[in-house]
N, CA, C and O of each residue as an XYZ file, in Angstrom:
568
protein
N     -39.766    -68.386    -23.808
C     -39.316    -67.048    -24.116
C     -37.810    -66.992    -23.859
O     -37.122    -67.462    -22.953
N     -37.526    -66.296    -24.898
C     -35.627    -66.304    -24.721
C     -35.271    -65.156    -23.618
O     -35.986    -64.210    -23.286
N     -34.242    -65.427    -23.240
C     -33.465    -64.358    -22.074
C     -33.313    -62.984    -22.623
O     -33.321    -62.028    -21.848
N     -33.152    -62.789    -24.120
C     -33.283    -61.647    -24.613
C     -34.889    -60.962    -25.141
O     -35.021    -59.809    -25.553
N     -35.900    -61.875    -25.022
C     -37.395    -60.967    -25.318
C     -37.385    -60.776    -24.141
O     -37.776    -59.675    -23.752
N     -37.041    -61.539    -23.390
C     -37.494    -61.317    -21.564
C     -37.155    -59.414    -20.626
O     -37.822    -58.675    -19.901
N     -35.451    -59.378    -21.374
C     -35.017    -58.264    -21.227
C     -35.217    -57.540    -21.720
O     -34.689    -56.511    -21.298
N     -35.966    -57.408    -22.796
C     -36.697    -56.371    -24.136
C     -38.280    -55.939    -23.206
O     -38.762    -54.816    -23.356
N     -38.894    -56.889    -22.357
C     -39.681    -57.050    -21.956
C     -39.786    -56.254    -20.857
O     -40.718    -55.469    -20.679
N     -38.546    -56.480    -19.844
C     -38.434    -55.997    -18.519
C     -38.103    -54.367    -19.153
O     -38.657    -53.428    -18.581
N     -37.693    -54.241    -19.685
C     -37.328    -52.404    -20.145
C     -38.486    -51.976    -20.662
O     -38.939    -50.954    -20.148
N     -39.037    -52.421    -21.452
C     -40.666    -51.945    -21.963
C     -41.736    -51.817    -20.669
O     -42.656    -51.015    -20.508
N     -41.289    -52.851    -19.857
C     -42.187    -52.701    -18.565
C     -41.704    -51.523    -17.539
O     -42.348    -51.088    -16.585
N     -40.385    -51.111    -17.986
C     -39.583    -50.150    -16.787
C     -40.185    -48.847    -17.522
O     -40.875    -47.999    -16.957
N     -39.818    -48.834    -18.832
C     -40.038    -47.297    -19.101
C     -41.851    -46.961    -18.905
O     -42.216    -45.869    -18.470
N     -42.983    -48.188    -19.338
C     -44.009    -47.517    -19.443
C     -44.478    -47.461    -17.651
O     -45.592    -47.087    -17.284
N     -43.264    -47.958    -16.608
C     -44.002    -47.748    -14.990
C     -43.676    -46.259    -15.261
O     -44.557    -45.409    -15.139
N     -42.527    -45.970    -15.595
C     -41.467    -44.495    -15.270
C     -42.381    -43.957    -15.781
O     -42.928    -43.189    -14.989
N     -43.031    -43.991    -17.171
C     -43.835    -42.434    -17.525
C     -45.317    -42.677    -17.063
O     -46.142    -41.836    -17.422
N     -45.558    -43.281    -16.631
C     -46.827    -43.737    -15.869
C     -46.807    -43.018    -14.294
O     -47.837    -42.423    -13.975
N     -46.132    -43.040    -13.707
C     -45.665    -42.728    -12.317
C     -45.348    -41.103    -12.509
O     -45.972    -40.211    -11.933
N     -44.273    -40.914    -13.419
C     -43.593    -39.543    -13.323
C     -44.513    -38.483    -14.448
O     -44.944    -37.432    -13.974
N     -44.762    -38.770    -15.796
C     -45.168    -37.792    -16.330
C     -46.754    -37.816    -16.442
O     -47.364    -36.763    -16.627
N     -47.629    -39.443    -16.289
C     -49.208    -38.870    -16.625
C     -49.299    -37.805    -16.013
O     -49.361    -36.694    -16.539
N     -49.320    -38.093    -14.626
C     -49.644    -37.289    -13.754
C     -49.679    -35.354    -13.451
O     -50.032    -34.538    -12.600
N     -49.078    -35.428    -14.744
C     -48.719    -33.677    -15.117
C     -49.088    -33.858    -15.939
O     -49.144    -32.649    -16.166
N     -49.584    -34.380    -17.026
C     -50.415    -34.424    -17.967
C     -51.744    -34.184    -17.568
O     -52.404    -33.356    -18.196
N     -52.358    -34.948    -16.367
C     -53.322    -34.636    -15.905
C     -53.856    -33.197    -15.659
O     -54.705    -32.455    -16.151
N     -52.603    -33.157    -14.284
C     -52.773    -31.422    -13.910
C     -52.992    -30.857    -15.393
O     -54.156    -30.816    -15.791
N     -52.254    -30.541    -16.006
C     -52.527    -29.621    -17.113
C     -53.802    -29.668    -17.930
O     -54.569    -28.901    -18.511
N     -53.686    -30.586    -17.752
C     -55.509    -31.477    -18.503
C     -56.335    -30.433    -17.553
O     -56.821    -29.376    -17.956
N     -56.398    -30.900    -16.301
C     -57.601    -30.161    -15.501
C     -57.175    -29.070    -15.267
O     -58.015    -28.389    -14.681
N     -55.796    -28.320    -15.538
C     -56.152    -26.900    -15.119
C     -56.654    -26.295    -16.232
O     -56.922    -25.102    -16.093
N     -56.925    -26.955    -17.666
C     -57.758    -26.561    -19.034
C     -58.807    -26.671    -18.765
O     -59.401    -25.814    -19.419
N     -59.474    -27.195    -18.196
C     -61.142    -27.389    -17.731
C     -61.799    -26.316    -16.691
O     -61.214    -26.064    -15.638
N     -63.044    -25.691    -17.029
C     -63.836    -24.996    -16.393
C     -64.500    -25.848    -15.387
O     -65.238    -26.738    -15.809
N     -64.411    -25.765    -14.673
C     -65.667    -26.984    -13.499
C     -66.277    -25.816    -12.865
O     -65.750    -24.959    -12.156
N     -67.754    -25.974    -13.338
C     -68.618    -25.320    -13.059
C     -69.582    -26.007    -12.111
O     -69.911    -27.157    -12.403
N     -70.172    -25.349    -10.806
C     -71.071    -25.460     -9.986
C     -71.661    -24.393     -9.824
O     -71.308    -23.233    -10.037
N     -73.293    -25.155     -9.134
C     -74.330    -24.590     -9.342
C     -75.044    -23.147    -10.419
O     -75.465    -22.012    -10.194
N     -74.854    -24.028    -11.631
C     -75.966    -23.344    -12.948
C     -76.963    -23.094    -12.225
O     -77.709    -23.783    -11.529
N     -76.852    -21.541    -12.585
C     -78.414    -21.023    -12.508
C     -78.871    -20.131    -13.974
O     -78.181    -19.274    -14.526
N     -80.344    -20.653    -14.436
C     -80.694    -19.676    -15.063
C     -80.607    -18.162    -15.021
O     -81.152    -17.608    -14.066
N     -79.826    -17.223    -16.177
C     -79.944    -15.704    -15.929
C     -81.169    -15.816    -16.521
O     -81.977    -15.717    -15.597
N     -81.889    -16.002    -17.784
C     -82.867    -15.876    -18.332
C     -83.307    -17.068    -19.116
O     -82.609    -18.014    -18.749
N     -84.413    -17.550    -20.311
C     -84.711    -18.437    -21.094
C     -83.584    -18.731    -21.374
O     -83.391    -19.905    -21.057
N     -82.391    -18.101    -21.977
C     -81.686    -18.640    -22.993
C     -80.252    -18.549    -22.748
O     -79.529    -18.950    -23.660
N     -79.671    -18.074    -21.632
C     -78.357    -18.472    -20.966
C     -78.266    -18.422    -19.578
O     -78.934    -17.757    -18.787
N     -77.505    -19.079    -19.410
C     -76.765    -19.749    -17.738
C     -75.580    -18.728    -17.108
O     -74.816    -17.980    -17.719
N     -75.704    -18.963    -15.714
C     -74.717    -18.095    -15.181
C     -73.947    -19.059    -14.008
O     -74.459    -19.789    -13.160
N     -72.639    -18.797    -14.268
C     -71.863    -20.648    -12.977
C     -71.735    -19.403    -12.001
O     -71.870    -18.239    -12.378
N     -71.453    -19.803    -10.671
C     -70.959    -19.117     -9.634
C     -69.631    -19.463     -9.490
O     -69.254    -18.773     -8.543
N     -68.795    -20.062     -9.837
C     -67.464    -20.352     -9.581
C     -66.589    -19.724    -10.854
O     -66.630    -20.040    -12.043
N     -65.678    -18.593    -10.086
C     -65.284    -17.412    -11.269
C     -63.904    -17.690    -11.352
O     -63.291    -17.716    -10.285
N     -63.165    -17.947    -12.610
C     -62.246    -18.143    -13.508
C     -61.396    -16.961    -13.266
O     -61.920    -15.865    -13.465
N     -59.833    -17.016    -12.762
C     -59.364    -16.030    -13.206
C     -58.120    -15.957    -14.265
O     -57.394    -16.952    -14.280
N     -57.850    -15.052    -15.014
C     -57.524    -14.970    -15.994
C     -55.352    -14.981    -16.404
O     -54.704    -14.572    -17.368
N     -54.910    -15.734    -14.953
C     -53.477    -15.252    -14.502
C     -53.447    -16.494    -13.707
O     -54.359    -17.209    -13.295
N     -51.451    -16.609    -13.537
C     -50.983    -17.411    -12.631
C     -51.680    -17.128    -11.245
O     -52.643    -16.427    -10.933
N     -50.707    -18.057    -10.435
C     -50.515    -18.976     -8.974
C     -50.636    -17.531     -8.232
O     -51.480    -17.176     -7.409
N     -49.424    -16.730     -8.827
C     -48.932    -15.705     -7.748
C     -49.313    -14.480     -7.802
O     -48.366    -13.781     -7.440
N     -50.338    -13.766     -8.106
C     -51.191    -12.805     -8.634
C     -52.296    -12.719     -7.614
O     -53.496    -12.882     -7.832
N     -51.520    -12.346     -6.091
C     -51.946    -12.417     -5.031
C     -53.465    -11.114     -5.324
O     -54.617    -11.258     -4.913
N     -52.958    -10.042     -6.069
C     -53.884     -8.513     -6.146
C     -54.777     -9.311     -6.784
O     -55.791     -9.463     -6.103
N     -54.801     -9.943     -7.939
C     -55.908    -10.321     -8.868
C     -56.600    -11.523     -7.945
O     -57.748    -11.568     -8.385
N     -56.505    -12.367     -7.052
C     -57.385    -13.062     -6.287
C     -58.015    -12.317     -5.364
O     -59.184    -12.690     -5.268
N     -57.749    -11.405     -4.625
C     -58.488    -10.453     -3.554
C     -59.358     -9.712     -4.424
O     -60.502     -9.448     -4.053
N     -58.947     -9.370     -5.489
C     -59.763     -8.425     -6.158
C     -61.403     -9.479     -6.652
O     -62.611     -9.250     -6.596
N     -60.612    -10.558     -7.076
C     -62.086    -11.391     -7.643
C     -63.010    -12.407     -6.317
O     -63.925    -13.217     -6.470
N     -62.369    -11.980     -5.158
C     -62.991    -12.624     -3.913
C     -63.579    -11.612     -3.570
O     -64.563    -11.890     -2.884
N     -63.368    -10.088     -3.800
C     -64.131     -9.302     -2.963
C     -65.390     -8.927     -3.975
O     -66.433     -8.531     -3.453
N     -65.288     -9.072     -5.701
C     -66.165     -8.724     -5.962
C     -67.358    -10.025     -6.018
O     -68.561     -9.765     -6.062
N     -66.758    -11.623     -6.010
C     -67.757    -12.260     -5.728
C     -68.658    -11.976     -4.384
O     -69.874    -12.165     -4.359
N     -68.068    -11.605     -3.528
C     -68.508    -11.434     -2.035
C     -69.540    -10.049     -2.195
O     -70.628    -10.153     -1.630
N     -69.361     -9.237     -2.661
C     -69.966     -8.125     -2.583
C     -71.137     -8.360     -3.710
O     -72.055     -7.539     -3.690
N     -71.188     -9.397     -4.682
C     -72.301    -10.238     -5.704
C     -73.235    -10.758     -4.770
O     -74.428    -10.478     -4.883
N     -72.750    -11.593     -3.725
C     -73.340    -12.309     -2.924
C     -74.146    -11.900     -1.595
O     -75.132    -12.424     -1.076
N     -73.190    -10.504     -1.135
C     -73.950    -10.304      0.105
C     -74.367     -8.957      0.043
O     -74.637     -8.339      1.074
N     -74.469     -8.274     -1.469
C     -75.067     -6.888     -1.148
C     -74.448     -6.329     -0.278
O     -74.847     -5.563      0.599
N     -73.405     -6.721     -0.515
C     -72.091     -5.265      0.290
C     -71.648     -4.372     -0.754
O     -71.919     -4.875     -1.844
N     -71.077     -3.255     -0.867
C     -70.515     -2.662     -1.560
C     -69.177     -3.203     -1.510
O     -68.913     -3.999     -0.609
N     -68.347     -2.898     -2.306
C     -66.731     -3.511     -2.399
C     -66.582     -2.660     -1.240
O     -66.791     -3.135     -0.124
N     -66.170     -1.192     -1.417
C     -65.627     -0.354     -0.527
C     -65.601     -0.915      0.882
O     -64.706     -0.953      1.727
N     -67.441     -1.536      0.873
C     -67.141     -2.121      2.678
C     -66.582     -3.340      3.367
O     -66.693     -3.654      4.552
N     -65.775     -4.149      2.099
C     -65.382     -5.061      2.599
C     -63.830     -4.682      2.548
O     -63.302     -3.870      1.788
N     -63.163     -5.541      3.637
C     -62.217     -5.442      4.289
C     -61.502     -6.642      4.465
O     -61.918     -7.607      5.107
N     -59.908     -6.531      3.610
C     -59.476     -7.324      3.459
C     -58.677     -7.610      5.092
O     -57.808     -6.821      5.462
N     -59.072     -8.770      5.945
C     -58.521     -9.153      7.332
C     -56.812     -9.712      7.088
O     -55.886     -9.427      7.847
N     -56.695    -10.630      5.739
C     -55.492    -11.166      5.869
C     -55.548    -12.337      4.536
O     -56.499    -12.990      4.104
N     -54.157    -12.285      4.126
C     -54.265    -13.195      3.022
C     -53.000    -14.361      3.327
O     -51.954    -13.755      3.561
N     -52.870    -15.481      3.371
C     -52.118    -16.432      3.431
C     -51.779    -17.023      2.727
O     -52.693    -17.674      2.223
N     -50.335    -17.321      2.103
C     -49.875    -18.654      1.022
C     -50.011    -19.622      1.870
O     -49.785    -19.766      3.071
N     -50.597    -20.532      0.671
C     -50.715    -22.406      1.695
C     -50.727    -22.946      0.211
O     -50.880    -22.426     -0.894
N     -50.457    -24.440      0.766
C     -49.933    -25.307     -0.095
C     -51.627    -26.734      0.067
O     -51.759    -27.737      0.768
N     -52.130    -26.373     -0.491
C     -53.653    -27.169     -0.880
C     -52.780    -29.093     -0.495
O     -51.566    -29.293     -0.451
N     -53.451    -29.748     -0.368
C     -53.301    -31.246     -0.573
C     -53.906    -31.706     -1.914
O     -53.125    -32.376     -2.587
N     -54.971    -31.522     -2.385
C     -55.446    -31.651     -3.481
C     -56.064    -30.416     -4.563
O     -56.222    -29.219     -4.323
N     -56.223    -30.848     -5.281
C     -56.911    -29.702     -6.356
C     -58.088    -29.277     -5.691
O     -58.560    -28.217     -6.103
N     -58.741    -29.910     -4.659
C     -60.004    -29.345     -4.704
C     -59.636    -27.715     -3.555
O     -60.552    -27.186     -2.925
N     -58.611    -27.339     -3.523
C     -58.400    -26.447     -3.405
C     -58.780    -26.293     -1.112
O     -59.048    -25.232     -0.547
N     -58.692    -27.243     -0.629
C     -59.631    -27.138      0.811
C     -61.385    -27.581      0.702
O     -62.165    -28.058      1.527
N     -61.493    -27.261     -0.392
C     -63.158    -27.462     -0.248
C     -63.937    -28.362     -1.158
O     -64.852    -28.108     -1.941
N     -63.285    -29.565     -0.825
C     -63.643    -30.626     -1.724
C     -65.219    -30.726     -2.138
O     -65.573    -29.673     -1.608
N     -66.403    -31.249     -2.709
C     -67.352    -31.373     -2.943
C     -67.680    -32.778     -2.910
O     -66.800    -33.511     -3.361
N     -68.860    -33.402     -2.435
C     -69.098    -34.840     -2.670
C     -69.126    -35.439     -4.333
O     -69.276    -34.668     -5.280
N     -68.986    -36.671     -4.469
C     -68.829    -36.849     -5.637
C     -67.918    -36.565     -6.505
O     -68.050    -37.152     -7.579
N     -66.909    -35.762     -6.394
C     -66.068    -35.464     -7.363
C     -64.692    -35.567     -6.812
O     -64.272    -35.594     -5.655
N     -63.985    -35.629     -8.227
C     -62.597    -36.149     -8.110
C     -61.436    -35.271     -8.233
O     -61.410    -34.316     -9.009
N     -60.423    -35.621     -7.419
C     -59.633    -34.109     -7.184
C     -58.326    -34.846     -7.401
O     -58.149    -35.849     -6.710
N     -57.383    -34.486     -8.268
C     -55.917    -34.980     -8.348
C     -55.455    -34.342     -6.744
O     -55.653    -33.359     -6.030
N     -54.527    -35.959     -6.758
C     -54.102    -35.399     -5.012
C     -52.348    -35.098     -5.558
O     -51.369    -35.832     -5.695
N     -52.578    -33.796     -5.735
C     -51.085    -33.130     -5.472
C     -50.953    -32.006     -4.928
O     -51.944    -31.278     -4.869
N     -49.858    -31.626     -4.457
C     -49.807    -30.420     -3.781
C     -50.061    -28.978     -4.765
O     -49.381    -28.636     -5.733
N     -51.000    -28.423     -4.308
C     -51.726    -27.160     -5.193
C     -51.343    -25.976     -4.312
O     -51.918    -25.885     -3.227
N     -50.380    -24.998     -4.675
C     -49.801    -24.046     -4.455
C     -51.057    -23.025     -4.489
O     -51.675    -23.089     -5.552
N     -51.567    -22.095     -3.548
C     -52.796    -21.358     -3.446
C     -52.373    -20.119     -2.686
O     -51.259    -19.596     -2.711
N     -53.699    -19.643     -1.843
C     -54.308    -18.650     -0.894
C     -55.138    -18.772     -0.064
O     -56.018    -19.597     -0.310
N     -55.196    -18.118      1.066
C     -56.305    -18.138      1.779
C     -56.611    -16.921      2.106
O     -55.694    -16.282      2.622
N     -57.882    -16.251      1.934
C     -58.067    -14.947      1.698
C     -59.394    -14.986      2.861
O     -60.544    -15.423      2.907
N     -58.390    -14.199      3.786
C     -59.803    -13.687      4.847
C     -60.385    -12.061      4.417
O     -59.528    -11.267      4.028
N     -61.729    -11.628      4.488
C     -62.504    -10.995      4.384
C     -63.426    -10.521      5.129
O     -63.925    -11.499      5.687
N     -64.156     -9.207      5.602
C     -64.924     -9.182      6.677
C     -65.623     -7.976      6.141
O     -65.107     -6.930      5.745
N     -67.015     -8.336      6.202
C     -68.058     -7.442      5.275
C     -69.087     -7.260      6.252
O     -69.892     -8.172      6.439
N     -69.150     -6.291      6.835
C     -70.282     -5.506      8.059
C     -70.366     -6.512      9.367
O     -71.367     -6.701     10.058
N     -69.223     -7.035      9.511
C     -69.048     -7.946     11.109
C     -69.003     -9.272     10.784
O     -68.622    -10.083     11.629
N     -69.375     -9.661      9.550
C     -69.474    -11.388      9.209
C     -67.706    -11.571      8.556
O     -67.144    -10.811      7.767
N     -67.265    -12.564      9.064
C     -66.023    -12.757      7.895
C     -66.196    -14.345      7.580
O     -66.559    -15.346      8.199
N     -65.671    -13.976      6.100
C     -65.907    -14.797      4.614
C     -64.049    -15.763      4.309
O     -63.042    -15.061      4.223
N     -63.988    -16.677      4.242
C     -62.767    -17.438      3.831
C     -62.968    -18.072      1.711
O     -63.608    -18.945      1.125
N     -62.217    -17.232      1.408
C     -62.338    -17.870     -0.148
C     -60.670    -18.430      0.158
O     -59.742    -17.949      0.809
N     -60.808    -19.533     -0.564
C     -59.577    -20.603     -1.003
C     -59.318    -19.934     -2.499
O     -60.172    -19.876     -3.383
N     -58.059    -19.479     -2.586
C     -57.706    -19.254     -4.460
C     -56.371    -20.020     -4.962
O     -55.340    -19.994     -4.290
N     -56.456    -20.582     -5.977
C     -55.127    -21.123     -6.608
C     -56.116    -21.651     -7.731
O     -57.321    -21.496     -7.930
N     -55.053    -22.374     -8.414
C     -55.093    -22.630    -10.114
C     -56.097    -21.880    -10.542
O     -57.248    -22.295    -10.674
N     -55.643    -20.516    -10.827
C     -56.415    -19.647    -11.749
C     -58.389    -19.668    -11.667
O     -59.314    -19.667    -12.479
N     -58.181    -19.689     -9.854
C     -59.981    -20.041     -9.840
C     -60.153    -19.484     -8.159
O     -59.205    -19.735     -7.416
N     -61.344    -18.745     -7.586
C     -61.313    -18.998     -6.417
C     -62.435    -19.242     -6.086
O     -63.413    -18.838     -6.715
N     -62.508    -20.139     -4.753
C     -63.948    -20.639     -4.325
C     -64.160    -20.500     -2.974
O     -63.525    -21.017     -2.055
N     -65.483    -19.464     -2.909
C     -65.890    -19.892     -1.378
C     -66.321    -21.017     -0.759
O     -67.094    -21.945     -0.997
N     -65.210    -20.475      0.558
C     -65.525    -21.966      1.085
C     -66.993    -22.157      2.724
O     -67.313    -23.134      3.400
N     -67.557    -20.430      2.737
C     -68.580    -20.594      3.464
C     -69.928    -20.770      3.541
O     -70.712    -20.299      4.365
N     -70.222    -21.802      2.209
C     -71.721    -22.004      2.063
C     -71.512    -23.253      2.814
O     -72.466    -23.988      3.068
């Protein structure tokens, strides 16, 4: 091999580390923040399904619209009325991976830093922790 395929070679090998390293990887994110990941399907009836993990419809920072969809999952779940739950405290945190704090066995979580919430809640003396970021929030006390 001549000194010049060699150097044709070493640059073809530089640029595909560089976009390999720097851009899949946001390709990804964007990939999976397009995806619904749904857990535990349950039948509503014969002929459609209902996920428990609720989609919301807005950015990162849409602190009102995550409390709002944590208190009405919570009040789905524990036969509280909204009115009686009580928001204790909400926190920005910076996730380690996508799985948002509450990883699941088996599944795969891009490890980057995921800009979120932590939303405390307290519904007739019990308090509830939902994790929210990328346009999704999940309890994390089952």
């Amino acid at each position: 091999m001549s000194g010049k395929n060699r150097k044709n070679n070493s640059k073809t090998f530089l640029l595909l580390t560089v976009f390999t390293v720097l851009v899949f990887p946001f390709f990804l994110l964007a990939l999976f923040n397009k995806l619904i990941l749904i857990k535990g399907i349950t039948p509503v009836n014969n002929n459609s399904f209902q996920a428990s993990l609720k989609v919301a419809p807005w950015g990162n920072d849409d602190t009102e619209n995550y409390v709002d969809l944590a208190i009405g999952d919570l009040a789905g779940k524990t036969d509280v009325a909204r009115n009686d739950i009580k928001v204790v405290s909400v926190e920005k945190i910076n996730f380690n991976d996508t799985s948002l704090g509450c990883p699941q066995k088996n599944k795969f979580y891009i490890q980057v830093i995921t800009p979120g919430f932590l939303i405390y809640l307290n519904a007739k003396g019990s308090d509830y922790i939902y994790h929210a970021g990328l346009n999704k929030i999940i309890d994390c006390f089952r």
